[in-house]
N, C-alpha and C positions, 0 to 999 in steps of 0.2 A: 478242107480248105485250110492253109495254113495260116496260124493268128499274126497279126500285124509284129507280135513281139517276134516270130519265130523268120519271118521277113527279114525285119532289121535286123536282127542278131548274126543273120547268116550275111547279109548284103556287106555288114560292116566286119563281120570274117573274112569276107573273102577280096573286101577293098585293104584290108592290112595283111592279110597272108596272101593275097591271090591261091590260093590252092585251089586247084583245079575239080577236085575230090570235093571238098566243102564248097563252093560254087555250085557245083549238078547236083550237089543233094537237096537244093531248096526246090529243087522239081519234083514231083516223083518219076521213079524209071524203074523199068526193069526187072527182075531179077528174081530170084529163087530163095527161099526161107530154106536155109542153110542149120540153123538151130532154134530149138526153144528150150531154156531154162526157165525151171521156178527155185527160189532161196530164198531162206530162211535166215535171221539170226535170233539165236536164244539164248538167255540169260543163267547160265551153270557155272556154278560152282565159283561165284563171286565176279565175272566176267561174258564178254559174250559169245558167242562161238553161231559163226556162219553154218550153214550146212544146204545141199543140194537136196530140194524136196522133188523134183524128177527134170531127168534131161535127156533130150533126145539131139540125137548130131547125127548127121553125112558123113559118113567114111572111106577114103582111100580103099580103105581096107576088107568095108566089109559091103554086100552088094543091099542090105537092109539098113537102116540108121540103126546105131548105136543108142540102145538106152540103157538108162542107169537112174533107179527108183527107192529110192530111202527106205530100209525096212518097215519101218512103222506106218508107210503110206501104200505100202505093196496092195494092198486089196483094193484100195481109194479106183488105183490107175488099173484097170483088168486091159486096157490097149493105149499104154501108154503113146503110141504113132499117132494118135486121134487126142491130141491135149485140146479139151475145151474145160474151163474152169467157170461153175456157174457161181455166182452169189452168194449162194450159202455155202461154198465151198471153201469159195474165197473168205468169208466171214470166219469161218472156222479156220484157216489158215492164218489169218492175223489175228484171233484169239490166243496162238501157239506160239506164234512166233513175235519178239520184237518189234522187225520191221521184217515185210515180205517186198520179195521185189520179181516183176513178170521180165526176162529178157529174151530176146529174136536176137538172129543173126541173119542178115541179108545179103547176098554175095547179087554183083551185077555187074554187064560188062560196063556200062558207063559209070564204074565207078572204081575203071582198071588205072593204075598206073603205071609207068615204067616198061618192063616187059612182058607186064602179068599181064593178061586177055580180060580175066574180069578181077573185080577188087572187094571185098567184103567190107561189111560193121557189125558188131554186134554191141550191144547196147542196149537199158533198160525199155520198156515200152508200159501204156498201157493193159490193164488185161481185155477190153474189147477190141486192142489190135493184137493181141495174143493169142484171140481165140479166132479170130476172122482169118488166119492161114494155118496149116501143117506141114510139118519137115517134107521140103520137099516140093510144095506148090511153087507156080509160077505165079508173083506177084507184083506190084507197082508198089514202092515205099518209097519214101524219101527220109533224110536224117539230118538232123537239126538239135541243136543246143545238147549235144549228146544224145539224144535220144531217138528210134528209132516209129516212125509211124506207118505199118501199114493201111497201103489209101484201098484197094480191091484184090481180091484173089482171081485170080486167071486160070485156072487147071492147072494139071500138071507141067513141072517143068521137064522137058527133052535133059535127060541126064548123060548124055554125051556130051554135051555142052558146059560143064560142071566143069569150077575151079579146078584143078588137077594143085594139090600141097604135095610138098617136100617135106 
């Protein structure tokens, strides 16, 4: 259920921009978990420096997601396709790092614009809505004040149906 702030914030969004896009997102709808990333940033060498602790994506390109796993976490992730981050994992993640952050990408068609079919976000999330889907499910989210919430997982998404990018 969405919190009364995440209500008004969107209501009065989309009464000063009307955007169409930010308007449907205070539902949930739809749509397909397109990525999951985890990041890091860490403090070297008198600065801070981001870095990519695992990411998994949909590809154009390739008939499996794309992934890409930080050397030093290579053992952690033995099926990176299956990201669930338990607690102490997570614990041990923000011991490392600065600030960690969990982010999804959610592609749906009610959240198409223009002549696109369907329309994407990606955007931080919790990590119990980070672990409640995998690249690739069919799910219901909604996005709000940037951020991204998956509400249920549905199966698999039909990937004929998939954004087609340029």
């Amino acid at each position: 259920m969405l919190s009364r702030r995440d209500v008004l914030t969107t209501i009065s969004a989309c009464a000063a921009g009307g955007a169409l896009a930010g308007c449907s997102a205070l539902a949930a709808v739809g749509g397909y978990v397109e990525k999951k990333q985890i990041t890091g940033t860490r403090r070297q060498n008198g600065g801070l420096r981001d870095e990519t602790v695992v990411s998994v994506e949909l590809s154009e390109l390739a008939d499996d997601p794309v992934v890409s796993v930080a050397e030093r976490w290579v053992q952690r992730f033995p099926d990176p396709k299956r990201l669930r981050i338990s607690e102490t994992f997570d614990d041990r993640l923000r011991d490392e790092y600065e600030s960690l952050g969990y982010v999804v990408g959610v592609c749906s068609p009610d959240w198409s614009s223009g002549s696109d079919s369907v329309g994407c976000y990606t955007a931080p999330t919790g990590r119990d809505d980070f672990n409640r889907a995998q690249v690739g499910d069919r799910v219901r989210a909604s996005y709000s004040n940037s951020k991204i919430r998956i509400r249920s997982n549905e199966g698999t998404w039909d990937a004929s149906s998939r954004k087609k990018r340029t």
